[in-house]
MIVO-679785 format. One record per residue (C-alpha): residue in three letters; y, x, z. Coordinates in steps of 0.05 Angstrom, whole numbers. Layout:
<resn = ala&py = Y&px = X&pz = Z>
...
END
This chain:
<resn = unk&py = 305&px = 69&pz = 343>
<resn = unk&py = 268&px = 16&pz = 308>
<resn = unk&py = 228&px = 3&pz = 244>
<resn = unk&py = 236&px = -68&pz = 230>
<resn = unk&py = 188&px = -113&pz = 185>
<resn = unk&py = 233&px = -173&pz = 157>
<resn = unk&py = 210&px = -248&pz = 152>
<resn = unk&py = 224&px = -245&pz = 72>
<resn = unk&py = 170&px = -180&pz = 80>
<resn = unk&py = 117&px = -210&pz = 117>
<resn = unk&py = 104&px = -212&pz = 191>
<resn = unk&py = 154&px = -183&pz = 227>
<resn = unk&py = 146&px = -127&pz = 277>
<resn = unk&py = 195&px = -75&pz = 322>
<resn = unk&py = 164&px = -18&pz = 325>
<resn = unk&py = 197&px = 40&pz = 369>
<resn = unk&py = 179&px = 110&pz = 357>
<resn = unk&py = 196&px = 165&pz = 414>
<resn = unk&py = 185&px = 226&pz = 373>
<resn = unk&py = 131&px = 255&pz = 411>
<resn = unk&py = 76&px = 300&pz = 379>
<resn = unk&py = 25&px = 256&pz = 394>
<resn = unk&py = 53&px = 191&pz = 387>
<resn = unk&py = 4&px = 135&pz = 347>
<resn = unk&py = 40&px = 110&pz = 292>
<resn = unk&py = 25&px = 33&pz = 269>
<resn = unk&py = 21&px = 44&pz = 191>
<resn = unk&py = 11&px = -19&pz = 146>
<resn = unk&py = -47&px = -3&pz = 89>
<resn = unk&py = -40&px = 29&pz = 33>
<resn = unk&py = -14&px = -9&pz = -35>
<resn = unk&py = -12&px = 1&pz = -97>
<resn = unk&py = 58&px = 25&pz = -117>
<resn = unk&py = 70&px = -2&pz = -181>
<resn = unk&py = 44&px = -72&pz = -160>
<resn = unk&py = 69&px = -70&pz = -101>
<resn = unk&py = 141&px = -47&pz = -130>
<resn = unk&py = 144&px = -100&pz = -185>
<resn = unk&py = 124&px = -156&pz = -148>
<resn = unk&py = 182&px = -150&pz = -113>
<resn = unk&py = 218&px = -158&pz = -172>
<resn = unk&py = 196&px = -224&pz = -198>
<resn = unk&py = 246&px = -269&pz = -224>
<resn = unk&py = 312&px = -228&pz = -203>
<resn = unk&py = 357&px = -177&pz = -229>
<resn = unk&py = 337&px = -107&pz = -215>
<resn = unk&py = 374&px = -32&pz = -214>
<resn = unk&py = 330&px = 11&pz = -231>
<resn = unk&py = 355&px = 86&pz = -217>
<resn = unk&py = 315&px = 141&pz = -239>
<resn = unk&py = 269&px = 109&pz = -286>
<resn = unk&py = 272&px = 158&pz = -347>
<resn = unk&py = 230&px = 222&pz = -322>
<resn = unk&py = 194&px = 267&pz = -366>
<resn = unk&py = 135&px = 230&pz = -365>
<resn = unk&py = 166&px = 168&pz = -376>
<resn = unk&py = 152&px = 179&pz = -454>
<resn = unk&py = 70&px = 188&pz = -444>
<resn = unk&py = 69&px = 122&pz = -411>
<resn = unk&py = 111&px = 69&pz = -446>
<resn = unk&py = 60&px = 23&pz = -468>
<resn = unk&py = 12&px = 31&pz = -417>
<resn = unk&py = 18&px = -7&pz = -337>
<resn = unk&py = 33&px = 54&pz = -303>
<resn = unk&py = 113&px = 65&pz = -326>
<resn = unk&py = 142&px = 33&pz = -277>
<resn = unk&py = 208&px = 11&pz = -311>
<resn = unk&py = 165&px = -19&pz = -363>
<resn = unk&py = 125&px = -58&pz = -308>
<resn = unk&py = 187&px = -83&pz = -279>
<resn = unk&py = 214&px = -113&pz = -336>
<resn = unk&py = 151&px = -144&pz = -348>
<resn = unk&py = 167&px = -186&pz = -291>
<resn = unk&py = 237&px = -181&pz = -276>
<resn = unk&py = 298&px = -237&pz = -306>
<resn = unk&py = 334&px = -177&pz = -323>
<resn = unk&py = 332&px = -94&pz = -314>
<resn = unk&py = 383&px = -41&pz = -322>
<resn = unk&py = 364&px = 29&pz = -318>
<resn = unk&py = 408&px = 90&pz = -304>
<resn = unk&py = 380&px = 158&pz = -317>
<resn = unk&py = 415&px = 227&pz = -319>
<resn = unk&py = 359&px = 253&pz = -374>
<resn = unk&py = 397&px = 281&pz = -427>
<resn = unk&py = 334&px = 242&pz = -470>
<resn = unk&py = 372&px = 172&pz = -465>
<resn = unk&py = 427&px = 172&pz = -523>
<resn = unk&py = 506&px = 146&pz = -517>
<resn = unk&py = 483&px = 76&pz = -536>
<resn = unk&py = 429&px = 76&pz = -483>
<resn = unk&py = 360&px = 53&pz = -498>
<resn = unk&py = 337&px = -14&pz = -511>
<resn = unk&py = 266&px = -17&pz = -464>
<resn = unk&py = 255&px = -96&pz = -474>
<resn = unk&py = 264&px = -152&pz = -489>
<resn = unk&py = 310&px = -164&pz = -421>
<resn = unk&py = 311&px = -94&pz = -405>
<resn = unk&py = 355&px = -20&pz = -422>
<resn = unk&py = 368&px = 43&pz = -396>
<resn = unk&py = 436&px = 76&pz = -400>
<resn = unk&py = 454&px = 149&pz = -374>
<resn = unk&py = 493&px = 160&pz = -320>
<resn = unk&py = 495&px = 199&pz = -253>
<resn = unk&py = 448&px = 156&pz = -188>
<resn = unk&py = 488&px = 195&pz = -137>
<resn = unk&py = 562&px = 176&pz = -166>
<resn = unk&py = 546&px = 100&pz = -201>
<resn = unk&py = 594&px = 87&pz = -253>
<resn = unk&py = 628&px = 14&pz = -238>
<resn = unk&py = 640&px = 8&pz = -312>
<resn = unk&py = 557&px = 15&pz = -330>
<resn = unk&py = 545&px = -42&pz = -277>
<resn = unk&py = 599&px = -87&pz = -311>
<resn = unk&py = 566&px = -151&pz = -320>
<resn = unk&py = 496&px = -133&pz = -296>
<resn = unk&py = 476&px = -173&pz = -224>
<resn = unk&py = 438&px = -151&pz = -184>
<resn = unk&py = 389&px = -166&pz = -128>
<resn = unk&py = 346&px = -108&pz = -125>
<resn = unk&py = 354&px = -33&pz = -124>
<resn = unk&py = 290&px = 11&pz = -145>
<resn = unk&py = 290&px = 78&pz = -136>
<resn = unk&py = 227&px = 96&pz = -155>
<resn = unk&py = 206&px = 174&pz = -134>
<resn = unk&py = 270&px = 200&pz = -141>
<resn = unk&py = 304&px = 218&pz = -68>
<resn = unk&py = 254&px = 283&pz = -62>
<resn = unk&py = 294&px = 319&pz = -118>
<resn = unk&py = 359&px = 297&pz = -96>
<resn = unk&py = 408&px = 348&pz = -51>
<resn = unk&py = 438&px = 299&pz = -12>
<resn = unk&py = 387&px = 248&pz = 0>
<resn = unk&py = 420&px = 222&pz = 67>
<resn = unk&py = 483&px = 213&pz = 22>
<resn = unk&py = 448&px = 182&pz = -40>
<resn = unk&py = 416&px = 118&pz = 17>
<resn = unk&py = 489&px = 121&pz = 56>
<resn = unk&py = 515&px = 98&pz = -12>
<resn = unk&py = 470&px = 46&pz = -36>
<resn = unk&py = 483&px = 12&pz = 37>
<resn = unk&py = 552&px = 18&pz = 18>
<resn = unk&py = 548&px = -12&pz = -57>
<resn = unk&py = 496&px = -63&pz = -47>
<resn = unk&py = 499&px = -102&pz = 15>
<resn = unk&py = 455&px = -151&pz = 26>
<resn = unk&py = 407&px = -128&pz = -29>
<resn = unk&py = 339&px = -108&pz = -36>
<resn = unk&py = 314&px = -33&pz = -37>
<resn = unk&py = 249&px = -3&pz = -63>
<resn = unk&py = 254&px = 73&pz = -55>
<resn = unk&py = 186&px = 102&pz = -72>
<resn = unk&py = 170&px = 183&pz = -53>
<resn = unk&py = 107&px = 223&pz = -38>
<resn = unk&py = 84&px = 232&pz = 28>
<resn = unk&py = 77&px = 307&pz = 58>
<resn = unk&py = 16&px = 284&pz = 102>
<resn = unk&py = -20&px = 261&pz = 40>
<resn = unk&py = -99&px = 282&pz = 37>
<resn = unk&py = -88&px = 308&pz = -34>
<resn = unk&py = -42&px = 354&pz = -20>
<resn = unk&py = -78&px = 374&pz = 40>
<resn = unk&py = -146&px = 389&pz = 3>
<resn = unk&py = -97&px = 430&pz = -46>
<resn = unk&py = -65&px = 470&pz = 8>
<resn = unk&py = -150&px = 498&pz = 27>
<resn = unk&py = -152&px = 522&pz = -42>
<resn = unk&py = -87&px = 555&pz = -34>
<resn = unk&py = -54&px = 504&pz = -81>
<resn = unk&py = 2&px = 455&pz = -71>
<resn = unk&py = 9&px = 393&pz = -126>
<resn = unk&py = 98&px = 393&pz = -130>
<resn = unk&py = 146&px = 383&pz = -181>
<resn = unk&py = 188&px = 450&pz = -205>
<resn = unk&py = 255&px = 395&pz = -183>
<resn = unk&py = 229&px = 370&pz = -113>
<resn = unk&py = 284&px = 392&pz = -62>
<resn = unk&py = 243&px = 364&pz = -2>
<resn = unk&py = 182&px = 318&pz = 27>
<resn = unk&py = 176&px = 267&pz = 61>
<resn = unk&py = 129&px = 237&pz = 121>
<resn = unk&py = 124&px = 172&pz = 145>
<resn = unk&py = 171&px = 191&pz = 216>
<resn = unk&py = 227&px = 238&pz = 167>
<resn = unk&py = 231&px = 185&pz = 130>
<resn = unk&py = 252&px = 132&pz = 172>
<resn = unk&py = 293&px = 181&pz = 210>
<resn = unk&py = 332&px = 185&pz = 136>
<resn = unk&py = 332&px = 107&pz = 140>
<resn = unk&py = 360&px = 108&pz = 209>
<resn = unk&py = 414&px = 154&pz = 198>
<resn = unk&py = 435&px = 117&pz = 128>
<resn = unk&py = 451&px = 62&pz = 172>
<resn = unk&py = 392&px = 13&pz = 156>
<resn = unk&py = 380&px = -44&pz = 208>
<resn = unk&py = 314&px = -75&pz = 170>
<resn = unk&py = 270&px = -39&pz = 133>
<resn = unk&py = 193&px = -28&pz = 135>
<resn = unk&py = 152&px = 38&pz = 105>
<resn = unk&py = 95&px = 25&pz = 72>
<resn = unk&py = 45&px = 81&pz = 49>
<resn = unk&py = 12&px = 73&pz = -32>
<resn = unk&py = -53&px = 108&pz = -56>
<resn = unk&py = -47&px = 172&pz = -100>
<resn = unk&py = -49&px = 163&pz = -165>
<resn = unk&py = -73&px = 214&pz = -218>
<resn = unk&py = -40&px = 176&pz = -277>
<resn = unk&py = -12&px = 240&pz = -319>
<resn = unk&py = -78&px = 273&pz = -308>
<resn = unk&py = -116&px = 213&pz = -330>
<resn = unk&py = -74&px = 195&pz = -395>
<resn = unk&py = -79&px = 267&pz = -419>
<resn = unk&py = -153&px = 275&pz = -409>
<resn = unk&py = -211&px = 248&pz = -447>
<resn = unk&py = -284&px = 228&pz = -441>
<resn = unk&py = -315&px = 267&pz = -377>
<resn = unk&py = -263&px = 291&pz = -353>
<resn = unk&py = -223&px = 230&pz = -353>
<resn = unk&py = -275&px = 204&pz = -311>
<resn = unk&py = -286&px = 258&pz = -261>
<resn = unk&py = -204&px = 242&pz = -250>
<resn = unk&py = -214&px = 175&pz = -244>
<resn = unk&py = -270&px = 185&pz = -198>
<resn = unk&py = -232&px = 238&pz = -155>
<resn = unk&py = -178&px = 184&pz = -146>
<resn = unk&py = -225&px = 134&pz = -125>
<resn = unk&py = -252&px = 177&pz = -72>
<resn = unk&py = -185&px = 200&pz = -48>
<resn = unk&py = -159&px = 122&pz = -44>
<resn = unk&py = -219&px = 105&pz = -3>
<resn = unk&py = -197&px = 164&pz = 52>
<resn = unk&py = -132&px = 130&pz = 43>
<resn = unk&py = -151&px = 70&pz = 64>
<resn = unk&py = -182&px = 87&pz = 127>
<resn = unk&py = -130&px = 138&pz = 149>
<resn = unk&py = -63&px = 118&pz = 114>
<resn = unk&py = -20&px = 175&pz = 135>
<resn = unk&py = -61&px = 209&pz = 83>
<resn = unk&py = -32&px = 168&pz = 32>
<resn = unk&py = -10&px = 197&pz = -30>
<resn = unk&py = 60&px = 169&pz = -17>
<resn = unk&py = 107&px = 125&pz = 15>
<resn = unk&py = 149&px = 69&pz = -3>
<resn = unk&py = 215&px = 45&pz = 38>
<resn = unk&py = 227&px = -35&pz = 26>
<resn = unk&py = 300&px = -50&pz = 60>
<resn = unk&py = 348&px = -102&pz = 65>
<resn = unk&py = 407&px = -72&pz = 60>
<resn = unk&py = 458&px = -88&pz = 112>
END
């Protein structure tokens, strides 16, 4: 049982994890996930599934929608999104970007017609799926020899962990399941994956921010500062994780 680190990733390590309570885990540090995300993307045709949530109308216009970020860098994007939000027609989001509708866990050949691609984002999407296993099973299927960028929050992460002492817990009303840095690359070794690395990204309090003002927007942006600093030093407390495969 390996994580691998390909050459087109950066150095490359084989890392082999027993399982054991009290095994140390070598954890790259913390990115930024948006940055991180897009500059994958730069210069080549992306999939991007997932990429119309509910809060993807507060942050159009601003860096942290992540569709919008990866068409800002991208040759070309095509978004599919169940979100009963996107019309028939589908949604012009750029210049050399849209979103249609359609179903992430059954693709529809015909919305893919003509499209190319060389990267597949799934951007914090698996944690609300029910068969999450099934969902990577067919991407390795469908894409061979394509890149994957499957972003989802991390169930070690400090923030939730300071929540959990106030008797609080920060999850979405959808969220089926989370994710830790071993789970999760359990779920990439039984989806077949033979390269992949995980890589950890700082919190980020973006809808708390945007709908905030003057102090408070502050005291957020403060909070997250401290919390990305923790981070940093310990990243298993990361806000989330990130999977970057080739998929084989």
């Amino acid at each position: 049982m390996r994580v691998l680190r390909g050459c087109q990733y950066g150095t490359r390590r084989m890392e082999t994890l027993r399982y054991q309570p009290l095994e140390r885990l070598t954890v790259p540090a913390p990115v930024d996930r948006i940055a991180y995300i897009t500059e994958q993307c730069r210069d080549r045709d992306v999939l991007d599934l997932g990429c119309y949530d509910e809060t993807a109308l507060s942050k159009q216009g601003t860096p942290y929608w992540l569709h919008g970020a990866v068409a800002a860098i991208a040759r070309s994007v095509l978004g599919v999104d169940a979100s009963e939000k996107i019309p028939a027609g589908g949604i012009t989001s750029g210049t050399n970007s849209r979103i249609v509708r359609g179903d992430v866990t059954a693709l529809d050949p015909a919305l893919l017609a003509g499209h190319p691609v060389d990267v597949v984002v799934a951007g914090e999407i698996i944690e609300h799926l029910p068969d999450a296993l099934g969902f990577l099973r067919r991407l390795k299927k469908e894409f061979s020899g394509k890149q994957l960028l499957a972003s989802t929050p991390n169930a070690t992460s400090l923030t939730n962990g300071l929540l959990a002492g106030a008797a609080r817990e920060s999850s979405h009303h959808d969220h089926l399941q989370i994710y830790s840095y071993k789970t999760l690359n359990t779920l990439c070794l039984r989806a077949g994956f033979e390269d992949w690395t995980i890589v950890p990204y700082h919190v980020a309090y973006t809808e708390m921010a945007l709908g905030a003002t003057g102090l408070k927007r502050l005291v957020v942006r403060g909070a997250e500062s401290l919390i990305n600093a923790a981070e940093s030093v310990f990243p298993l407390w990361a806000g989330g994780l990130i999977v970057h495969a080739r998929v084989l």
